[in-house]
C-alpha positions in Angstrom: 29.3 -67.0 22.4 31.3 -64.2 21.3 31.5 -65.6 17.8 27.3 -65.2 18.5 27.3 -61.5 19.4 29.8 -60.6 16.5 27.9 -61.6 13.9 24.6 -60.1 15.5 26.6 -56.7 15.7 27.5 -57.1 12.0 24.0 -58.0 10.9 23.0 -54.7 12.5 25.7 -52.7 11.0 24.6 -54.1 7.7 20.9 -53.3 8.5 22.2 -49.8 9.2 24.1 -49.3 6.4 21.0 -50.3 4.1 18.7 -48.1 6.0 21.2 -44.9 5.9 21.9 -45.9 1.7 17.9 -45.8 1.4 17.0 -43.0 3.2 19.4 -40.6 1.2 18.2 -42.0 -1.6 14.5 -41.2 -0.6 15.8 -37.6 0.3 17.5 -36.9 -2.9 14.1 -37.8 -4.5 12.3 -36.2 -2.4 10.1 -39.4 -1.2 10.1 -37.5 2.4 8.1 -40.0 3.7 9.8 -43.1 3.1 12.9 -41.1 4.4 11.6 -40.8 7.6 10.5 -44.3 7.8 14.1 -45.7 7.3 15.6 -43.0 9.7 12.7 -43.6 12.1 14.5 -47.5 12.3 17.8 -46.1 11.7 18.3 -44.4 15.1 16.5 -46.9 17.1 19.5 -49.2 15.8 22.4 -45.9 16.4 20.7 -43.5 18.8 24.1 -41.7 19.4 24.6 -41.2 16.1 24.3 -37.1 15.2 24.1 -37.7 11.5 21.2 -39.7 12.1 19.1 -37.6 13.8 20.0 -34.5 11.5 19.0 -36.5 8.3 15.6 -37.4 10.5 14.9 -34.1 11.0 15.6 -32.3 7.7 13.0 -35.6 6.4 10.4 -34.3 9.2 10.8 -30.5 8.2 10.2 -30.9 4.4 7.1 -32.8 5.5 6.3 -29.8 7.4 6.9 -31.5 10.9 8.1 -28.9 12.5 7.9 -30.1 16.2 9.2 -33.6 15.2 12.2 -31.5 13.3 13.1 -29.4 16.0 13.1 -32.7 18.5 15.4 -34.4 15.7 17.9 -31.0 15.7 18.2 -30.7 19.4 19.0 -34.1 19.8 21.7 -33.9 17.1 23.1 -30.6 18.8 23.1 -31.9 22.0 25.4 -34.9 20.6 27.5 -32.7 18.5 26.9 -29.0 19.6 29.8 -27.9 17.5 28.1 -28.0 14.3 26.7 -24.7 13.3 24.4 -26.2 10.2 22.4 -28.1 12.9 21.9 -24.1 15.0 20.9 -22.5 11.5 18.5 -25.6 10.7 16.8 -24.8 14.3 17.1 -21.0 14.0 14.5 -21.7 11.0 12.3 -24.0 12.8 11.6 -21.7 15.8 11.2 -18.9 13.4 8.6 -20.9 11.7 7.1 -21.9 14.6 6.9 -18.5 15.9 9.5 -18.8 19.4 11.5 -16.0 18.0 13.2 -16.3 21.3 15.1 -19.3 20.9 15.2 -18.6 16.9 17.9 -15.3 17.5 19.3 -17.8 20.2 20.3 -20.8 17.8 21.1 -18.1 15.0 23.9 -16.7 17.3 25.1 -20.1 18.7 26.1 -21.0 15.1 26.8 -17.8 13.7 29.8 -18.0 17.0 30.7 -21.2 15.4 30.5 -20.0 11.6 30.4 -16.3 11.1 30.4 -16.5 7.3 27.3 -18.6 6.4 26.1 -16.5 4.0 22.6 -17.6 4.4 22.2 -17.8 8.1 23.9 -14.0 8.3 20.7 -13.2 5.8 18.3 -15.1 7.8 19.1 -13.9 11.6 19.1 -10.2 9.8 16.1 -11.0 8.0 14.1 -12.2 11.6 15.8 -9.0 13.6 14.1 -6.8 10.9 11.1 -8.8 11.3 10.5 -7.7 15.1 12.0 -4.1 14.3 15.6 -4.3 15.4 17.3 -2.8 13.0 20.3 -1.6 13.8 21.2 -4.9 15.0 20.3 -6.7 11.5 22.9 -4.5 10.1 26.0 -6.4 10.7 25.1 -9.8 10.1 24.1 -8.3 6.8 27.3 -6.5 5.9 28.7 -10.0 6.7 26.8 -11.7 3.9 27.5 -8.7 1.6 31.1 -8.8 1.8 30.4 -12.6 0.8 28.4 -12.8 -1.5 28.6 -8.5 -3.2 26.5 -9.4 -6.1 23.3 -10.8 -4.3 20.9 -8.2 -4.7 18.7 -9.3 -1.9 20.8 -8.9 0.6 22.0 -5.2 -0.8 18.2 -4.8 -0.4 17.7 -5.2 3.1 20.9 -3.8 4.1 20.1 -0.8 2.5 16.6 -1.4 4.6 18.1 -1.6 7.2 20.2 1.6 7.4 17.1 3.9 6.3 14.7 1.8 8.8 17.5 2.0 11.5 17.5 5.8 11.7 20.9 5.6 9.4 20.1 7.8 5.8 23.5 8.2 5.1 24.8 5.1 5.5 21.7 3.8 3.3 22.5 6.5 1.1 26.0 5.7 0.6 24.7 2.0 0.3 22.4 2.7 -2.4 24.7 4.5 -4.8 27.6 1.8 -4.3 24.9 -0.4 -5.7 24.5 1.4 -8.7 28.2 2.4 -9.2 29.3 -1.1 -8.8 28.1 -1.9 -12.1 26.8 -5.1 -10.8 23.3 -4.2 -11.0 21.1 -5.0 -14.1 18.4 -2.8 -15.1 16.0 -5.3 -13.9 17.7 -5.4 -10.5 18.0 -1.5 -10.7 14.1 -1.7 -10.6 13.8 -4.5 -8.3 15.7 -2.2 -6.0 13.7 1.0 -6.8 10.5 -0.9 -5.7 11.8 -2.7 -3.0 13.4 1.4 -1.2 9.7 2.9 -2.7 7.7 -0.2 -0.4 10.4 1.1 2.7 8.8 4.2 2.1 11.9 5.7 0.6 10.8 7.9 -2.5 13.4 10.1 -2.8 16.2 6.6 -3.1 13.7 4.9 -5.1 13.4 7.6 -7.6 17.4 8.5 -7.8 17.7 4.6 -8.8 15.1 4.5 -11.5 16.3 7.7 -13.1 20.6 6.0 -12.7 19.0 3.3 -14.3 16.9 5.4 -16.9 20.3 7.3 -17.9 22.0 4.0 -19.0 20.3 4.1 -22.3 18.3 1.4 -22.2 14.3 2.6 -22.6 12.4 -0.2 -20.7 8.5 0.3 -20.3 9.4 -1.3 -16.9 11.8 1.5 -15.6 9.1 4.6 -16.5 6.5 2.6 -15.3 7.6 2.2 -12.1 9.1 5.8 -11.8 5.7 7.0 -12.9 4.0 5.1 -10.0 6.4 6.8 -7.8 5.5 9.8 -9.2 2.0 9.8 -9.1 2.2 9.0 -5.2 4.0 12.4 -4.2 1.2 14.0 -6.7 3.6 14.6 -8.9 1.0 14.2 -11.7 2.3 16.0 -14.9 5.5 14.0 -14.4 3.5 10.7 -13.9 1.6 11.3 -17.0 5.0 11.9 -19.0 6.3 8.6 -17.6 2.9 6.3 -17.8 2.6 7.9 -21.7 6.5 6.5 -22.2 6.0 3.3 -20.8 2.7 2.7 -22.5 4.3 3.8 -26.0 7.3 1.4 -25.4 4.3 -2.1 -24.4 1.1 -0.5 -26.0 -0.4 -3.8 -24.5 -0.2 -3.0 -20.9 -3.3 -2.4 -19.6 -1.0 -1.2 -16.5 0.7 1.6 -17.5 -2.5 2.6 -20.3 -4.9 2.3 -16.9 -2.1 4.3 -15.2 -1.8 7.3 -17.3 -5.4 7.6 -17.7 -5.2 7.6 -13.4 -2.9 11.0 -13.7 -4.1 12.4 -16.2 -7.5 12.1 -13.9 -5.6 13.3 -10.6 -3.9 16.1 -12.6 -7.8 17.2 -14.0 -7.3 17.2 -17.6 -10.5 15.9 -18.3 -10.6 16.1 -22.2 -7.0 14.8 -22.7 -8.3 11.6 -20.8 -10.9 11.4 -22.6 -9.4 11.8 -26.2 -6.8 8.8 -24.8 -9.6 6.6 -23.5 -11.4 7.1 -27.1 -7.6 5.8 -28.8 -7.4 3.0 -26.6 -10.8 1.9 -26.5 -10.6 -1.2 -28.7 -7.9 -2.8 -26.7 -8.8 -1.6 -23.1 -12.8 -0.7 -23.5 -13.6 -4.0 -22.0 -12.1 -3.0 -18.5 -14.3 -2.6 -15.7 -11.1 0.3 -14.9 -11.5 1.7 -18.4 -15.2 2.3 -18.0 -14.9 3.7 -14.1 -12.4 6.1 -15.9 -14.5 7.1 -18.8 -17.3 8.0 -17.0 -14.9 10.4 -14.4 -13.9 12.4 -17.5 -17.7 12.9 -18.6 -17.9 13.9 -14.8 -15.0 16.1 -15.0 -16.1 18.0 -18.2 -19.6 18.4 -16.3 -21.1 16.5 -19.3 -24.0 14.9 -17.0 -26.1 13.6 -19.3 -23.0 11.0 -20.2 -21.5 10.7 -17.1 -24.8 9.5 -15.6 -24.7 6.9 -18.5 -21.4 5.4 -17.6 -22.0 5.5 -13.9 -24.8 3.6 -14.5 -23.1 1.2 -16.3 -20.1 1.2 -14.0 -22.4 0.5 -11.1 -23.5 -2.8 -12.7 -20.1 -4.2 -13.0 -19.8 -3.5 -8.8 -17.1 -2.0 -8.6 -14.4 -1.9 -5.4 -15.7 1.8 -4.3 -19.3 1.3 -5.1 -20.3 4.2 -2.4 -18.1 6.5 -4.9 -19.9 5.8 -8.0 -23.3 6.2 -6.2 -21.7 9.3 -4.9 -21.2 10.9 -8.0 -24.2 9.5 -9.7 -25.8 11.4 -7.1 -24.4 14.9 -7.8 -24.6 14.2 -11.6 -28.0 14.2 -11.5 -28.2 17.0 -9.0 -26.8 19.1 -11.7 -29.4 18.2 -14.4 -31.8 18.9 -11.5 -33.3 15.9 -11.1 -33.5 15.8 -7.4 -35.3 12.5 -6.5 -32.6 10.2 -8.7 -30.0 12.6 -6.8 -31.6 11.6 -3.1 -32.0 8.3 -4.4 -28.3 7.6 -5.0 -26.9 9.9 -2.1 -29.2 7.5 0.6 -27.5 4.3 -1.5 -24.2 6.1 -1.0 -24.4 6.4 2.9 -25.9 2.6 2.7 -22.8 1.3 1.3 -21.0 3.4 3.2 -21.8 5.1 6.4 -18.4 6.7 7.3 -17.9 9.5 4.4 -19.0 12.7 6.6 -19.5 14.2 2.9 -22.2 12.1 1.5 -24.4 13.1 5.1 -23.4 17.0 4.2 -24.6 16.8 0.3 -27.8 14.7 1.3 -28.5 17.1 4.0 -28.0 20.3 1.6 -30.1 18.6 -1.3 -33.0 18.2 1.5 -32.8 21.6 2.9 -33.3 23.0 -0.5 -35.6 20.4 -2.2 -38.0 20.8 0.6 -38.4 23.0 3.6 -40.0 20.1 6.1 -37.1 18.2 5.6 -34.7 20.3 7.5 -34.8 18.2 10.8 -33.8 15.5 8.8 -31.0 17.6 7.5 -30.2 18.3 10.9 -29.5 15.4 11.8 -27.5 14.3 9.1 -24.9 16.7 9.7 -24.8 16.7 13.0 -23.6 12.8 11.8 -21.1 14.0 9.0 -19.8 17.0 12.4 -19.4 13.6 14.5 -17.1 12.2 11.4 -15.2 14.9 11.0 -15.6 17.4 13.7 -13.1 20.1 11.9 -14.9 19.9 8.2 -16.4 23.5 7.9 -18.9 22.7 5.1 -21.4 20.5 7.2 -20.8 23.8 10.1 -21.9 25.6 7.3 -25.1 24.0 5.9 -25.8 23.0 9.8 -26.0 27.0 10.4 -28.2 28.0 7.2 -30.3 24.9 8.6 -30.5 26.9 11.9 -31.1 30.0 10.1 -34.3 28.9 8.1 -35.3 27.5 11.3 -35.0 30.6 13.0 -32.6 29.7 15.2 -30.3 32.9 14.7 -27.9 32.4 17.9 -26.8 28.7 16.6 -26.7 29.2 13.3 -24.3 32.5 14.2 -22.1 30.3 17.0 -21.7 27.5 13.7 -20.7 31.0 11.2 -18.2 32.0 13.9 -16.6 28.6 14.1 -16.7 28.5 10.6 -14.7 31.2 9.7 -12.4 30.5 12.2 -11.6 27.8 11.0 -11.4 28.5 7.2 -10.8 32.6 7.2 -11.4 32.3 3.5 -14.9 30.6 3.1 -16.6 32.8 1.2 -20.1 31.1 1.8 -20.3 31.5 5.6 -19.0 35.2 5.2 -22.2 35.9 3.3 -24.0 34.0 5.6 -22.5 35.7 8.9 -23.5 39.3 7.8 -26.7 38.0 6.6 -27.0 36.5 10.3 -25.5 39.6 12.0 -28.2 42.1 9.9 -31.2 39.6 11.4 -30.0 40.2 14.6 -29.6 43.9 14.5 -26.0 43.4 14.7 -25.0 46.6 12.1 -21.1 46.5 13.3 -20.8 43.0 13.1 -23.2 42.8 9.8 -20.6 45.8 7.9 -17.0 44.1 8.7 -18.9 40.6 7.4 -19.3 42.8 4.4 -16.2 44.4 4.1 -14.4 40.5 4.6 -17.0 39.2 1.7 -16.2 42.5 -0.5 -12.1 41.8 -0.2 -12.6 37.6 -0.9 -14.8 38.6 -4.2 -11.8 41.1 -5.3 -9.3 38.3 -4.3 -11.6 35.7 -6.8 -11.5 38.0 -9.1 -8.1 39.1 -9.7 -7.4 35.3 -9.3 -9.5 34.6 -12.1 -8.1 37.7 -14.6 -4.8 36.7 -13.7 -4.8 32.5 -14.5 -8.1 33.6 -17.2 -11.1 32.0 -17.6 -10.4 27.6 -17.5 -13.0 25.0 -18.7 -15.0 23.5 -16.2 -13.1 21.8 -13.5 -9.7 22.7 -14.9 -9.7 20.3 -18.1 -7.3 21.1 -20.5 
């Protein structure tokens, strides 16, 4: 009998063994599936065996099992809780599977078992950033730093984690150790620069792309980021400078061409976007951006006629802002006085979208002056933009000459008042006011409205003696 149960016991061992050989053969080749299978049998045959059930569940998680992998783990903790890989394997399921509870709790276990797992340090940082605790992220991060210096991901988030957690000078200090440590490629330089400029630190991004600039290396890469930066704190001369660099060092960028032609736009030099457009129309013309551009530096230059052109052809490649191209289309043709196309593409505007408080205010003013029985209409439509944007003074203004034609005198003053109030220096509703006042027999009232509109004129015109007469819109 006992001869019976020996070999029975060594026919199972055998059985085991064979299982255990297959299944890390299946893992290593990635055949998750048949992994599991063997494993499945494998602890039914050596339930006590820890090894076992970690194997089983690392097979279940690369099939994307988590529950069945975090069943696997705890059994294989419970067996043999001092094995910190097994409380880093589960800090990742329950992070996955959203219990972020018992995620920090099987992070700590094992970090209290093995403080320098470079990884896990990075990954229970990584999940207190997630859920905003960053002062706490910091020293499991400083942990994998001093392990591993030259990982620039974890330098990242450390340096995240000081500005995020209220600490600039540490993240400061951080930040230029980085770069003196010499560790740091230019690549990596830039990596970091957009990584602190996504954090919503400028100022740090920009000090690393210029340490990284003043290594002698010219890379399209390094102006084209710092001209993005740039151009975000409206910066737009210096983004131009950069874009134009970056664009002379890969000509075939379509990036950093599309991105100077953006600030030169933002900075209003109409005609020196439009002389770069014309150069780089052979290898960009094709771009729905290109076009959209084009036809803003026709806008810019007030040349209506060709702006309305390119609008129109801009408009039938949809773009993102449709409302915006409608928008202008709408005031181009206002200005070659054309009033129906302009009402036309103000009403398609406000279709496509109902929430700009300044396409209600120029549709309302193009009404009031195209035709007199259409100032209820007008009316109403800026009593919509006022709803939008209660403070905006312009639709207060056109709401109160609305009043006036209507005869309205006491609103249309009360609207003036508010007005000015609000923006000292509006010229329009000055004029307006004393206009308003005089109706009303208001002399006193009517004179210092006047006087106000005599000293803005003088103001605009010393202004204008002093900076000289510009081309329309300020192009250059």
């Amino acid at each position: 009998m006992a001869l019976i149960l020996t070999l029975v016991m060594a026919q199972g061992q055998s059985a085991l063994a064979l299982l255990v050989g297959q299944a890390r053969q299946d893992l290593e080749a990635q055949r998750y599936q048949e992994a599991r299978q063997a494993l499945e049998k494998a602890v039914k045959l050596s339930p006590r065996d820890p090894v076992l059930w970690s194997y089983l569940g690392l097979a279940d998680s690369r099939l994307n099992d988590v529950e069945g992998a975090i069943i696997a783990f705890e059994k294989a903790r419970a067996m043999l809780p001092t094995d910190a890989q097994t409380c880093f394997n589960l800090g990742l399921l329950y992070w996955k599977k959203g219990d972020v509870d018992k995620a920090l709790d099987a992070y700590r276990k094992g970090l209290q078992l093995d403080a320098g797992d470079v990884a896990a340090n990075q990954n229970y940082a990584l999940l207190l950033m997630a859920i905003g605790k960053y002062q706490e992220a910091v020293v499991p991060l400083r942990r994998a730093r001093q392990a591993n210096p030259s990982e620039l991901s974890v330098r990242v988030a450390l340096i995240e984690a000081y500005f995020k957690g209220g600490a600039k000078t540490e993240g400061e200090r951080e930040t230029q150790q980085a770069l003196d440590s010499g560790m740091l490629s230019l690549a990596d330089q830039v990596k970091l620069a957009a990584a602190l400029r996504e954090d919503g630190q400028p100022e740090a991004a920009e000090k690393v792309l210029r340490h990284a600039m003043a290594s002698g290396v010219d890379s399209a890469e390094a102006h084209g980021a710092l001209a993005l930066l740039l151009l975000e704190k409206n910066q737009y001369e210096g983004a131009a400078e950069e874009f134009g660099r970056a664009a002379q060092l890969d000509p075939a960028s379509s990036q950093y061409a599309m991105g100077l032609g953006e600030a030169l736009l933002l900075w209003k030099h109409y005609s020196t976007l439009l002389a770069f457009l014309n150069a780089v129309q052979d290898r960009f013309g094709n771009l729905p951006e290109y076009q959209y551009k084009l036809a803003l530096a026709y806008y810019g230059l007030r040349q209506y006629p060709r702006a309305i052109e390119q609008l129109e052809k801009v408009i039938a490649l949809r773009p993102p802002r449709l409302d915006v191209a409608e928008y202008l289309l709408g005031n181009s043709y206002l200005e070659i006085g054309n009033f129906d196309k302009a009402e036309d593409y103000y009403r398609k505007a406000i279709t496509f979208n109902p929430k700009d408080p300044s396409y209600y205010e120029s549709l309302a003013t193009l009404l009031r002056k195209k035709r007199a029985a259409d100032v209820d209409e007008a009316i109403a439509l800026l009593n919509k933009a006022l709803r939008l944007d209660p403070a905006a003074p312009g639709p207060k203004l056109q709401l109160a000459l609305c009043f006036e034609s209507n005869g309205d005198l006491a609103k249309a003053q009360g609207l003036l008042e508010e007005a000015v109030r609000e923006q000292p220096d509006l010229l329009p509703a000055h004029v307006a006011l004393a206009r308003v006042y005089s109706h009303e027999g208001k002399k006193l009232e009517a004179d210092q409205e006047k006087s106000v509109v005599a000293r803005l004129e003088a103001e605009q015109q010393k202004k204008q003696l002093q900076v000289g007469i510009n081309p329309p819109h300020g192009s250059q």
